[in-house]
Phi, psi and omega in degrees: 000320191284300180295356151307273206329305181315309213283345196267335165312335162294321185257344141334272190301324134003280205282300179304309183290321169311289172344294188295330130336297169313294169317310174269020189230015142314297211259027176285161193319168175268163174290322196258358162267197161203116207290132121251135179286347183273335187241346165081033204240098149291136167210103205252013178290137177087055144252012196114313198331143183249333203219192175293133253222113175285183172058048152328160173252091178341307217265344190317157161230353186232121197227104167255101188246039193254164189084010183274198172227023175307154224187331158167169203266156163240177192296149165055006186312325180227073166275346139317346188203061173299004191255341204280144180261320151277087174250129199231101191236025188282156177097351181245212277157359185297147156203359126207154190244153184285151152303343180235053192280322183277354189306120201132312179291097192255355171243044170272132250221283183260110149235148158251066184257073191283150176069046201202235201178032180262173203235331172224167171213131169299127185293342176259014151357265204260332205322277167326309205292113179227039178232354180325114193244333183248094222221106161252112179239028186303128159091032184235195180226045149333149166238314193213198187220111139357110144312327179268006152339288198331287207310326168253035180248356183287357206241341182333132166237325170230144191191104180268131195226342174315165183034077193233172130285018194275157169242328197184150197236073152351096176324317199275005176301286163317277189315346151262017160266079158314333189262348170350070199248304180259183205180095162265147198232317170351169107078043142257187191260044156003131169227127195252109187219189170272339185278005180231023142323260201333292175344276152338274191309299189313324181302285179317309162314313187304324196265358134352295197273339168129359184302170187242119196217102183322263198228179096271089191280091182326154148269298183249165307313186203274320192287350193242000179329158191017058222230116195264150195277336169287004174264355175272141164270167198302329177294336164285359196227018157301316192303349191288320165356276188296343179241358174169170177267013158345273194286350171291289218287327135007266222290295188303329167302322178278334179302315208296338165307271197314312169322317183277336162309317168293293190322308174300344160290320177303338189263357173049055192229005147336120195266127175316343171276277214322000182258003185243186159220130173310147162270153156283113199257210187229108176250154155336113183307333202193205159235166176038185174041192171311359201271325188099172185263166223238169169303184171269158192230143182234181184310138169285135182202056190246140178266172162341123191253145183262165220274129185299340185279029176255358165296310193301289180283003182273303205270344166284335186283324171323278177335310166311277190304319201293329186306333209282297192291276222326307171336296208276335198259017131287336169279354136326330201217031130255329195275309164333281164328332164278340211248316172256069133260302160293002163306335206235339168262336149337274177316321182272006174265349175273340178332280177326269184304336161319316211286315204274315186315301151337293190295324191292287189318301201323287199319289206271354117324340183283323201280316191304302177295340181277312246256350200242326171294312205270341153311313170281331175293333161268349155313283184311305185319309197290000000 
């Protein structure tokens, strides 16, 4: 009897090590990676790869897939590894990815995808993801970015955009990346126009605060060609006056920047790189593969974002003051006009009396000589 028991205890602990066998060879390395268990580390670069590698080990946190021939993203593509902090997919053959391709990742931390063939990204991308800090999207054939992008986007601390297809950066993009320190820019075809004034003014500000920003080089139009755009004034970009309100609503957003700027120095809450201006250098697209190495992320030095009617009150007071001088140099140039009006009828009235007093004297010389003639002639007569 006892030795039953043993032989069924025996095929227990059996039954439990299979089971347990099993269990680890569901989530074992892919055949085409290479593993560490200790760091939670995949590393599937340079293999060829056409799609995502199945049977992840859940708990991975680190995904190097750059250098493949991977070609696009599908839906849920990495619902096996909800822990990863790192993904690095630069560098392949993408040119589209799903929307809901990341879903799930709710602690990713790094992505890349640099080096790749994409032409767009779906604003609901990125949608989950609020823990991002680090986003390359360098070396693709962007043309533009979602504005509503901005919105999974807040915790961004570098975010590479060199070697692209932009024309233009939607000011209101940028400015909710508060947490913002790089910014690559480079080598797209920039048209300096009146609609990337904002650019411009926002730039300026970013880099106010310490932010780090390669270059922006015009394209367009031909007089501003190879041009760097913080470097055109301000003065090329009046006719915008005249042609939309681009540059009034700018300029009054950048007065209203540079204000919250002093107070907040003033208020000595200030970070000491804010008294300087960064020179602009040139950084690394990305991590690990082809993308280079990513910027340094620097101290937050962002004020308070101001309240929108302060805009409002920007633009009533402009209107005010400007109404105040039109006033004042018309009631001047009325005034001018009244004074040579009465100047010039002054003048023609001594003019007027000048004429007659003349005529008055002719006359009575006239009378004096007959009166002297007729005085002599009778003189004679006697």
């Amino acid at each position: 009897m006892q030795a039953a028991q043993g032989r069924l205890a025996d095929m227990r602990v059996v039954l439990v090590c299979a089971l347990l066998s099993l269990l680890s060879l569901s989530h074992a390395c892919p055949k085409e990676c290479s593993c560490n268990g200790n760091t939670k580390v995949v590393d599937c670069r340079g293999r060829g790869l056409y799609d995502i590698p199945k049977r992840l080990h859940p708990e991975t946190q680190e995904l190097y897939l750059q250098d493949n021939r991977i070609r696009g993203l599908g839906s849920m593509a990495f619902r096996e590894i909800p822990l990863v902090r790192i993904l690095d997919l630069s560098n392949n053959s993408i040119t589209t990815v799903s929307p809901t391709a990341l879903l799930g990742l709710r602690a990713l931390q790094r992505l890349s995808l640099a080096y790749n063939s994409l032409r767009e990204l779906d604003k609901r991308l990125l949608g989950p993801i609020r823990t991002l800090s680090h986003l390359d999207l360098s070396h693709n054939s962007l043309w533009g970015l979602p504005g509503a992008l901005g919105e999974s986007l807040r915790n961004l601390s570098h975010l590479g955009l060199s070697h692209n297809k932009l024309t233009r950066l939607d000011r209101s993009l940028l400015e909710v990346l508060t947490h913002l320190d790089s910014l690559t820019l480079r080598s797209n075809p920039w048209r300096c126009d009146c609609q990337l004034i904002g650019l411009k003014l926002w730039l300026e500000t970013f880099i106010y605060k310490g932010g780090v920003v390669d270059e922006v080089i015009c394209t367009q139009p031909e007089e501003m060609k190879k041009t760097d755009l913080q470097k055109v004034p301000y003065q090329l970009f009046h006719i915008c006056m005249t042609s939309s309100y681009h540059y009034l609503f700018a300029n009054i957003h950048h007065l209203e920047n540079e204000r919250l700027l002093r107070g907040h120095t003033h208020g000595n809450h200030a970070h000491p790189s804010s008294h300087a201006i960064h020179v602009p250098m040139a950084m690394g697209e990305g991590f690990g593969g082809g993308g280079g190495g990513g910027g340094s992320g620097l101290p937050e030095c962002e004020p308070k974002q101001r309240h929108r009617p302060v805009n409002l009150r920007h633009a009533i007071a402009t209107v005010i003051i400007t109404g105040v001088v039109c006033g004042i140099v018309f009631l001047m140039m009325l005034a001018a006009a009244v004074y040579g009006c009465a100047y010039a009828a002054i003048m023609a009235k001594y003019q007027r009396e000048l004429k007659k007093n003349e005529e008055l004297a002719a006359a009575k010389g006239a009378d004096h000589a007959k009166a002297d003639e007729k005085e002599l002639l009778e003189n004679a007569i006697a």
